[in-house]
N, C-alpha and C positions, 0 to 999 in steps of 0.2 A: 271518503274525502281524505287526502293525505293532510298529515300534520301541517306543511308551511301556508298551504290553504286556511287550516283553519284558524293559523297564527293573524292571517292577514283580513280574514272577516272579523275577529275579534277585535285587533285594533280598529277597523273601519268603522264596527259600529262605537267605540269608545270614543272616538275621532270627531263622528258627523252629533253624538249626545253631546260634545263641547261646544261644539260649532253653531246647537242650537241656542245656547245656554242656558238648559234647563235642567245641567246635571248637577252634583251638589261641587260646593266650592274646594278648595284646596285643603289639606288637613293633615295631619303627622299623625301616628298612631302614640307617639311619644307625646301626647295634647299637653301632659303636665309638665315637658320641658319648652313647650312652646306657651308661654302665658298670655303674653300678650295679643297673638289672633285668637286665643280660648275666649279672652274675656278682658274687655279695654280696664274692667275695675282691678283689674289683676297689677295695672302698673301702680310701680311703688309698694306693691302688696308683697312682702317679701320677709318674710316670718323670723328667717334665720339669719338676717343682713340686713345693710344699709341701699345695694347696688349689685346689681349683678349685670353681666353681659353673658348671649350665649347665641348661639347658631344651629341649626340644623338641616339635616340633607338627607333627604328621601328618595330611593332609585326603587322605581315600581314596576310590576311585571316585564321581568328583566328579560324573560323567555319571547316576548312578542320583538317584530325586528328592531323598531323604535322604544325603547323605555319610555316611561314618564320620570320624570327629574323633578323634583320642588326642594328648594333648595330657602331660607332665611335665616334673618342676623337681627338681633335686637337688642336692647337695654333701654334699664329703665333706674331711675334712682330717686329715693326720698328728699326731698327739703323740707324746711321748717319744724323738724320734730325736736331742735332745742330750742325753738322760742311758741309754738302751741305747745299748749301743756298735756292734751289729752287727744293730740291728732296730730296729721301732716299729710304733705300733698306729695305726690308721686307725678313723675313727669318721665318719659321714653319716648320708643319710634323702634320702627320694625321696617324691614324690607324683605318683599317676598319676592320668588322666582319660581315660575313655573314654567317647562317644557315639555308638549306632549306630542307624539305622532309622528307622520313622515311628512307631515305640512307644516313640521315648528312649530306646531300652536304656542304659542310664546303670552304669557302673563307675570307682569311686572307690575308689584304696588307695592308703596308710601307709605306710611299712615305716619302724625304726630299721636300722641296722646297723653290723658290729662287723669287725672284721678283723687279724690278726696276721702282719708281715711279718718273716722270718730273710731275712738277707744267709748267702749258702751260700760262705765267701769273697771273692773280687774281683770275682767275676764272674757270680753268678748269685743266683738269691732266689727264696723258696719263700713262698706267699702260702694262709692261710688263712681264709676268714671265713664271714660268716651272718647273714640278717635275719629280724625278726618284725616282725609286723604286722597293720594292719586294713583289710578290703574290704569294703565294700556294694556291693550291686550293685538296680538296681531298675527297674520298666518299668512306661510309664503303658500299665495297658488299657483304658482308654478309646479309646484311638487305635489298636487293634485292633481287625481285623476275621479269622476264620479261615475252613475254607472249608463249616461248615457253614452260613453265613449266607450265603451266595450266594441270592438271589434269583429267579438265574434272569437277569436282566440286570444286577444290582452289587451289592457286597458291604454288608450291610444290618447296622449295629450294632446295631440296635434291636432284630433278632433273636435268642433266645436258643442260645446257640453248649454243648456236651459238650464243650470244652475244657477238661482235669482240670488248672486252672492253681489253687491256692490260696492263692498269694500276692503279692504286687506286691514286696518288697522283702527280700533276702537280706544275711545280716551274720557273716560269718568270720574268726576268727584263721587267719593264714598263716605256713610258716614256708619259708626256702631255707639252702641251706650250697652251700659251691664252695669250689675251690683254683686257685692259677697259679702256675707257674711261667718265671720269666725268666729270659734269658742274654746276658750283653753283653761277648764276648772284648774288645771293642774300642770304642771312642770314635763306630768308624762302625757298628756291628752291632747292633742289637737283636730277638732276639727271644724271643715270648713265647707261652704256650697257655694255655688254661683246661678247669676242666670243672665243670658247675652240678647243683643237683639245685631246680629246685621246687616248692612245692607237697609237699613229705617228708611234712607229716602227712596229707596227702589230705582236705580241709575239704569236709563238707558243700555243695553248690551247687545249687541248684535252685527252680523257679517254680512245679513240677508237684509232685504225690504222689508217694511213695516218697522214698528216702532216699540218692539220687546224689552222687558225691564226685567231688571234681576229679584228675584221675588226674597222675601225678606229669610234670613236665615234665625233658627231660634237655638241655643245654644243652654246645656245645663250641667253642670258637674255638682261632686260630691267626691271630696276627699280626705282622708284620715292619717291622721300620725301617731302611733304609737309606741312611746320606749316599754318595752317587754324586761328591759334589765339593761345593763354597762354594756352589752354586746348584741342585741337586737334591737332594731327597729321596725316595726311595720309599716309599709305604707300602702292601703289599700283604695282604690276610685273608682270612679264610676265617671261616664262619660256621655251626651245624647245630645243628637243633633237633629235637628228636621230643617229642611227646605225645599220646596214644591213635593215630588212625591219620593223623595229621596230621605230614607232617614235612618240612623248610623248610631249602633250604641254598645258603648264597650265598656267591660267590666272586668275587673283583674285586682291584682295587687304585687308589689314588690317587696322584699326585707331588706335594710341594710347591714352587715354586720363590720363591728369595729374592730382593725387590726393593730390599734394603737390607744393606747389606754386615753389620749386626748379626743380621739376622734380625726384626728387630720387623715387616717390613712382608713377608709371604709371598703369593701366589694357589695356589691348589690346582682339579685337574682330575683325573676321575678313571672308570671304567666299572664297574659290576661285576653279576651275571646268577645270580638267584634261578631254581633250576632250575624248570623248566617252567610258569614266572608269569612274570615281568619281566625288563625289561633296566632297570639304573637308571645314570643318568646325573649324578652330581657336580660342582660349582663352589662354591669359598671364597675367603675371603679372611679374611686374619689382621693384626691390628694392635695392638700392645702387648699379646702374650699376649691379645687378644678373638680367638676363631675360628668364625666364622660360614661356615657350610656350608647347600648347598639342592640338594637331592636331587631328580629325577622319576625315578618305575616307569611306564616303557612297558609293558602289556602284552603277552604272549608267549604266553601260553594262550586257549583256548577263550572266555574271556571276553571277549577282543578285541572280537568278534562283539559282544555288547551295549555297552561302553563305550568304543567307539573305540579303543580303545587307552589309553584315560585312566584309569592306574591311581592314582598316587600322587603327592602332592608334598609335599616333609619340609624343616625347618627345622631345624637345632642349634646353639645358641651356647651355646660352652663358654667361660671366663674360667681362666684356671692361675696361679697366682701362687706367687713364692717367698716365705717369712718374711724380714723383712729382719734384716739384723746376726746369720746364722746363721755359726756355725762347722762346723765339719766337722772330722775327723780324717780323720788322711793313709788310710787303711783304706777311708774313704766317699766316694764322689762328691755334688756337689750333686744333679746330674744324674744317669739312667742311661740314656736315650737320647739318638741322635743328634740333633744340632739345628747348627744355622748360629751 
């Protein structure tokens, strides 16, 4: 079979698994620069700040003729943590994009979200929250071709295609909840886990006949922060997904180290290995609280074979800032993780 051949059965089958919706949902390999689709309790959950804003853009199997594109922007910010004494609530919204194939599969969603954080004494915090929201999802068919239009020598649109597709563009309320928990004996230790549920009410999804629902997605991390000394950091995670029979689990770690005795100017290096897909490989850089990170997924699976190896390349810049002229009681940290 020649290569562009095999380029084009690979996206097909990638293509008609979306179109069923039963492949697993949208996702960055950068999960820990994206918090808020990781895990709605994650808003306002923000260790090193008051507020952050950040973005990210993912261009996937760039060797196939169509990439896939996912692309969001979010922020989130605390209120009330100078008038609770021993908590605050977290408030954000996210906006997702996604582009796949030669038929646009186009997914566009919304979410608000809401979150409630208890300090559990000195040293730990219990985090709950939840989003709602709106997805469209839609596909030009036009630019489809399936396989009873085959010719005989190429796929012919002008042909009339039994493909039981009856509608070009889908539009659902969504809804997630999740909790975390943090622990930070000490100035140099933090660590923290989560666990998500989404998709709770299971929202209608489909292009075809019948009446198919997006099955619940379950989500779980585990993440660590470590000062090693004035000029290391560690940060090491763990990451795992499951939804219908698709399930995704990555594990790694990255170091920061400090090239300014305050910490405003850091680089970061880092590996971590989505079981039997990718190897993905890390480098940042961080300057006045801006942390810009770019990720590639080497392929590691079967796929190899058609895309070189050329799985993924990711962008996230996140911004964290603190409110200025905050006070604190002796009770609360500004901070709860380690930092330079």
């Amino acid at each position: 079979m020649k290569q562009p051949v095999k380029f084009y059965v690979a996206g097909l089958v990638l293509l008609f698994a979306s179109l069923q919706g039963a492949a697993q949902d949208l996702h960055f390999s950068q999960f820990f620069n994206s918090p808020l689709t990781t895990n709605p309790a994650n808003t306002g959950f923000i260790p090193d700040g008051n507020y952050r804003v950040g973005i990210n853009y993912r261009n996937q199997w760039a060797s196939i003729p169509v990439p896939y594109k996912t692309m969001s922007a979010f922020a989130d910010f605390q209120l009330f943590r100078d008038r609770l004494e021993y908590g605050w609530v977290g408030l954000g919204g996210v906006i997702l994009r996604d582009q796949a194939g030669s038929g646009n599969l186009t997914s566009t969603k919304v979410y608000g979200s809401v979150a409630y954080h208890q300090l559990l004494g000195q040293s730990s915090l219990l985090s709950l929250g939840f989003n709602v929201g709106s997805a469209n999802k839609r596909v030009d068919l036009a630019k489809l071709t399936f396989g009873d239009q085959w010719n005989g020598k190429f796929f012919d649109s002008e042909l009339p295609t039994a493909e039981p597709i009856t509608q070009s563009k889908v539009n659902y309320f969504d809804m997630q909840v999740g909790m975390n928990y943090a622990y930070f004996p000490t100035d140099n230790i933090y660590v923290n886990g989560g666990f998500s549920v989404q998709h709770v009410n299971k929202p209608h999804e489909s292009f075809y006949e019948g009446n198919n629902q997006i099955d619940r997605r379950y989500i779980g991390f585990l993440n660590g922060i470590f000062k090693l000394n004035d000029q290391v950091i560690l940060n090491p995670a763990a990451y795992y997904t499951r939804q219908a029979g698709s399930r995704e689990l990555v594990m790694g770690t990255n170091a920061a180290y400090n090239l300014s005795g305050d910490g405003t100017k850091q680089v970061f290096g880092g590996a971590y290995y989505r079981l039997n897909d990718a190897f993905i490989f890390l480098v940042g850089y961080e300057i006045s609280k801006v942390r810009m990170m770019f990720s590639y997924d080497v392929t590691a699976s079967n796929l190899a074979v058609s895309n070189g190896r050329r799985g993924a390349y990711e962008i996230g810049i996140v911004y964290t800032g603190l409110y200025p002229n905050r006070s604190f009681s002796s009770a609360r940290r500004a901070t709860l993780c380690p930092s330079f």
